[in-house]
C-alpha positions as CSV (number, residue, x, y, z in Angstrom):
1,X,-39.4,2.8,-59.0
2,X,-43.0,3.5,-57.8
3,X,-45.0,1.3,-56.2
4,X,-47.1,0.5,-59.0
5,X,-44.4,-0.2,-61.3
6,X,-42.6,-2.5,-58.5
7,X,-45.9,-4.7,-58.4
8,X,-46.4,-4.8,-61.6
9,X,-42.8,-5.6,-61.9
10,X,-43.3,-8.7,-59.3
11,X,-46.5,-10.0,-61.0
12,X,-44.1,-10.8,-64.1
13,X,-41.8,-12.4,-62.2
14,X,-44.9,-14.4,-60.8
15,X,-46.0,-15.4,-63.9
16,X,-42.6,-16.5,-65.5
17,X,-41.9,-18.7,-62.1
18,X,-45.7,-20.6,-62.8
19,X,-44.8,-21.2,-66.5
20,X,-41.9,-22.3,-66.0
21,X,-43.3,-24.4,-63.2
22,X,-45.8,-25.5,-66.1
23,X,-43.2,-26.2,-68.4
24,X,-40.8,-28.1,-65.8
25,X,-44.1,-30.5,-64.9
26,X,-44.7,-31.0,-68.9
27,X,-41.1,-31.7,-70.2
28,X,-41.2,-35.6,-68.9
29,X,-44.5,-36.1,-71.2
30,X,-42.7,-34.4,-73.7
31,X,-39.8,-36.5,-73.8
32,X,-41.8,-39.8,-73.9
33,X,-43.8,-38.0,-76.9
34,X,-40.4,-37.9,-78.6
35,X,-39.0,-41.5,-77.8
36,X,-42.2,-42.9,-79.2
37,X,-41.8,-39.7,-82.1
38,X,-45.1,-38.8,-81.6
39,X,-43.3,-35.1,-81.9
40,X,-46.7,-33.7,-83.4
41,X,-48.7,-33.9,-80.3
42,X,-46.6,-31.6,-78.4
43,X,-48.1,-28.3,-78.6
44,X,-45.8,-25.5,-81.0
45,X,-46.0,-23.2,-78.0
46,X,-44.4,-25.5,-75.7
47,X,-41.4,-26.6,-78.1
48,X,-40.7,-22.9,-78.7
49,X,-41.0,-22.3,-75.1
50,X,-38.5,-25.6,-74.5
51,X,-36.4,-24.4,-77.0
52,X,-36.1,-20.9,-75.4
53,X,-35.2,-22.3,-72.1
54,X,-32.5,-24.9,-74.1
55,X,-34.7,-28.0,-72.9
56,X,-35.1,-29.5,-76.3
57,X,-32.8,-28.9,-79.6
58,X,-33.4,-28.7,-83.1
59,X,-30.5,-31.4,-84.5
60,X,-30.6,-32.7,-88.4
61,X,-34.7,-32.0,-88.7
62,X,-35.8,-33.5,-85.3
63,X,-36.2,-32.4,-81.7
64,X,-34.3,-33.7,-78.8
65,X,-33.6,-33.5,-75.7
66,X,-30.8,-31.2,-74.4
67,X,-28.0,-32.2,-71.5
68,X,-30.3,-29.6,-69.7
69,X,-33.3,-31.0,-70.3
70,X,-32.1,-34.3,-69.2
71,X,-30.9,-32.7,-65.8
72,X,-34.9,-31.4,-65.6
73,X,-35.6,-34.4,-66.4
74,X,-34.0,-36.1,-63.8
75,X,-34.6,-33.6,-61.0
76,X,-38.1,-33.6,-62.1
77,X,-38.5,-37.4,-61.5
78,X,-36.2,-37.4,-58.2
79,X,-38.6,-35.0,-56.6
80,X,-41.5,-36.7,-57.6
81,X,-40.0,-39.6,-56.0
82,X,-39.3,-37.9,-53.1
83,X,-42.6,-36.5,-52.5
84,X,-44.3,-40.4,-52.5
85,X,-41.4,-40.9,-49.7
């Protein structure tokens, strides 16, 4: 693989890591947006993007949360805990 192709290569895997990062940040706000079904606020980019990384479900009509998501959730709100120590 040449050089250019390699960085190239590692500039993808960049970006995926920050929207993901993105995503993992924005799921909690999501989720609230859905318990209060407020589902329309969420932006159609981000529920495809949730969907794609099995965060959120389509079930009977409706979004919701996934056991994944939940574990994002979760670890998203223990490390957020942890960093105010």
């Amino acid at each position: 693989m040449s050089k250019a192709a390699k960085g190239m290569l590692d500039a993808s895997l960049k970006d995926e890591a920050a929207r993901k990062e993105r995503l993992r940040q924005a799921l909690p706000a999501a989720v609230e947006l859905l318990r209060t079904r407020q589902a329309g606020l969420i932006a159609p980019r981000e529920i495809e993007d949730f969907i794609t990384l099995n965060w959120l479900e389509w079930h009977g009509g409706t979004l919701r949360l996934t056991v994944t998501g939940s574990n994002v959730v979760s670890q998203s709100r223990a490390n957020s805990t942890q960093a105010r120590g």
